[in-house]
Residue, then its C-alpha position, 0 to 999 in steps of 0.5 A: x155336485x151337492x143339490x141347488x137350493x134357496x138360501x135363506x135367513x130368518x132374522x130375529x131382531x130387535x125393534x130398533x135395529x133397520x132391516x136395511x141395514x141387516x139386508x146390507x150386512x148379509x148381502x156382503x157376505x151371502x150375496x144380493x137378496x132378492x126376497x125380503x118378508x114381513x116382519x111377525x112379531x117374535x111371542x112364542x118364546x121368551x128366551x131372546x128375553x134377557x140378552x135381547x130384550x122385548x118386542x122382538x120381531x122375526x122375518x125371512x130374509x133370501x138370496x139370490x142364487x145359485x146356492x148348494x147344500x154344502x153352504x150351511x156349515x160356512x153360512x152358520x159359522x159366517x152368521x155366528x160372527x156377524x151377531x157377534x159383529x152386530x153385538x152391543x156390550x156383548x148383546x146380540x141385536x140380532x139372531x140368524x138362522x140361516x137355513x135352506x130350502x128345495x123343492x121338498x124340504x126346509x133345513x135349518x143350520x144348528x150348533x145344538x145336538x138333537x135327535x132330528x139333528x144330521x151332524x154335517x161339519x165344525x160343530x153345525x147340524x142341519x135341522x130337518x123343519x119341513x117337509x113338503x106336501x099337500x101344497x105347501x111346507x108342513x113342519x114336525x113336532x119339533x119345528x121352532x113354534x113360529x115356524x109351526x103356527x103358519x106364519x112364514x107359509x106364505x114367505x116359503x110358498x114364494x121362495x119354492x116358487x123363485x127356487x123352482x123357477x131358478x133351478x130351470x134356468 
């Protein structure tokens, strides 16, 4: 049986688009959520820019479990679609990377090739972002730059806690 783990999506957005209305759509496909983050704003890149526009925002966004590991490949295809569902004239409102995390690792999903990238199945990588120790989740070089600057450490520090509590029940 593959290992349990925390699943969780981190939601890029646009400002007009309802968080509500996004913890909804998932929910249907992934299952009741049972953390929701604040949202920071999205400024270490620009490269959402022109499909997406300005002033955009990323939060963490949980699920309810049980979840396993062997979920990431269908999560990141289901999440692919739902973007394109979301779309309006072909432009994303939203961008989901869907990821997980354990006790001692945060994996995200990826259909881009890279040298950290682990090739799991239908064109998805798991991304190794972090790894934990010292009391809390430390990223690597190539870690996404929000991911890298602290701002979700808190986030992550609260769904150890709801996984390891979960995976004890």
């Amino acid at each position: 049986m593959p290992p349990r783990i925390k699943l969780f999506i981190a939601v890029l957005a646009r400002p007009d688009v309802d968080k509500n209305y996004v913890a909804t759509l998932l929910a249907e496909v992934f299952g009741s959520t049972d953390y929701q983050g604040s949202p920071h704003p999205f400024d270490v890149t620009s490269y959402y820019e022109e499909e997406m526009g300005t002033n955009l925002s990323r939060y963490i966004l949980a699920f309810r479990g049980p979840h396993y590991a062997d979920i990431l490949v269908g999560a990141k295809l289901g999440c692919i679609e739902l973007e394109k569902g979301s779309a309006i004239d072909g432009r994303r409102t939203i961008n989901l990377d869907v990821g997980y995390l354990d006790h001692n690792k945060i994996v995200l999903a990826s259909t881009k090739e890279a040298g950290q990238k682990l090739y799991q199945d239908a064109g998805v990588y798991g991304d190794f972002i972090a790894r934990y120790g010292h009391g809390k989740y430390n990223p690597f070089e190539w870690s996404f730059p929000d991911f890298k600057d602290g701002r979700y450490d808190s986030d992550f520090a609260t769904l150890r806690k709801m996984f390891l509590k979960e995976s004890h029940e």
